[in-house]
C-alpha positions in Angstrom: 39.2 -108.9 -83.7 38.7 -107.4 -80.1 36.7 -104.1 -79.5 39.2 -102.0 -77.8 38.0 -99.2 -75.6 40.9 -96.8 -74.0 40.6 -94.5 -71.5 44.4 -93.3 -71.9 43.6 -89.9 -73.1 47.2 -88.6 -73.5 48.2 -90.8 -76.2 48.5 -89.5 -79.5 46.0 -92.5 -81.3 43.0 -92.2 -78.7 40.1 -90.8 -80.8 36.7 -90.6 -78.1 37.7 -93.3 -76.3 38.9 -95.3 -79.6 42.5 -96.0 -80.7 43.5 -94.9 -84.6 45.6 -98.0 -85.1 44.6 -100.8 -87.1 46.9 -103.2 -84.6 48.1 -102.7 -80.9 51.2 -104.0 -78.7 50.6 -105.0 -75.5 53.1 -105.9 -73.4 52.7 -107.9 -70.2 53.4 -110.2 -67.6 51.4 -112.5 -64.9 49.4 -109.8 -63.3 47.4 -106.9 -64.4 49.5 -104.5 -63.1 52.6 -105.7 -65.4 50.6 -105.3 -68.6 51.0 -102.4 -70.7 50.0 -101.1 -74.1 53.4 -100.7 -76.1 51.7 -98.9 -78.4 51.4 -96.0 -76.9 52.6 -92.5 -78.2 52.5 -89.1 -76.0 50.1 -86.6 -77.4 51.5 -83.3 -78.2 48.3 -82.1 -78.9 48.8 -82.1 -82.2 48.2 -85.8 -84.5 49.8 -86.8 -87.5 47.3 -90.0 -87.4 45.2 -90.1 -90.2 41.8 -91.9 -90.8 38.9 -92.8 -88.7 39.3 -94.7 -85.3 37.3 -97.7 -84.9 36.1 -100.3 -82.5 37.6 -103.4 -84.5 41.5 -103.7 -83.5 44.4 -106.2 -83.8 45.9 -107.2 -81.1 49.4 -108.1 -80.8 49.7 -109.8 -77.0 52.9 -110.4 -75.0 50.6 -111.4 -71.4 51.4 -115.1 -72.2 49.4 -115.9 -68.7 46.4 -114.4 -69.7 43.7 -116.5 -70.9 42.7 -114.4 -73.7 46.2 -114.9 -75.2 46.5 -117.2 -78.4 49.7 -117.5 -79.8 50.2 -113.9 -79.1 47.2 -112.5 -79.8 44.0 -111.1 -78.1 41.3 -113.5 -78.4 38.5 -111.2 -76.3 36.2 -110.0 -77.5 36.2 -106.7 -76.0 39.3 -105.1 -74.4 39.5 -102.1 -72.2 43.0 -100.0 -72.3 42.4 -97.5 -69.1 45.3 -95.0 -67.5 46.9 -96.7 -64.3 48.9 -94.2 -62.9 49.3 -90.4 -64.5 49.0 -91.3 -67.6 52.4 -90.1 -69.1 53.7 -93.0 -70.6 52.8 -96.7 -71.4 54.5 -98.4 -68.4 51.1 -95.9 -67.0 48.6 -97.8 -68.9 47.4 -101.9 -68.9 45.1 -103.8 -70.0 42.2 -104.4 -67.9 40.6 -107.1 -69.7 43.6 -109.7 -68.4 42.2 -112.5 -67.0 45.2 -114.4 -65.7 45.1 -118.9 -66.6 
């Protein structure tokens, strides 16, 4: 399993720069820029997440041109989520690990 790192501080399951899911969505495409994690829940402030975040997470991977991708899942093994845009929703966040074929 990939060490994922996020920098997408508005979501509801980052925990210090960890995520508080076991397993991760991300979407994507052929670029960078068209990845996404699908994952990704608004924080309200408030969490209803129990449990300790951890390096160690699952993958689930839609980027089928990225060369991390095996049968649609992450094969790095470390994976940085990070905020693209403002940060308000997931089409604002991507994976920055993609490494296109």
């Amino acid at each position: 399993m990939p060490n994922l790192s996020c920098s997408v501080y508005k979501c509801n399951y980052n925990s210090d720069r960890l995520c508080r899911l076991n397993n991760i969505d991300v979407s994507g495409g052929e670029r960078i820029d068209n990845t996404c994690c699908s994952s990704f829940s608004e924080s309200s402030g408030a969490t209803n997440c129990s449990g300790s975040a951890i390096p160690e997470t699952s993958i689930s991977c839609k980027a089928c041109d990225c060369t991390y991708n095996e049968k649609c899942s992450c094969h790095a093994d470390a994976v940085e989520v990070c905020t693209c845009h403002s940060g308000s929703g997931s089409h604002d966040s991507e994976c920055s690990t993609f490494n296109k074929r």
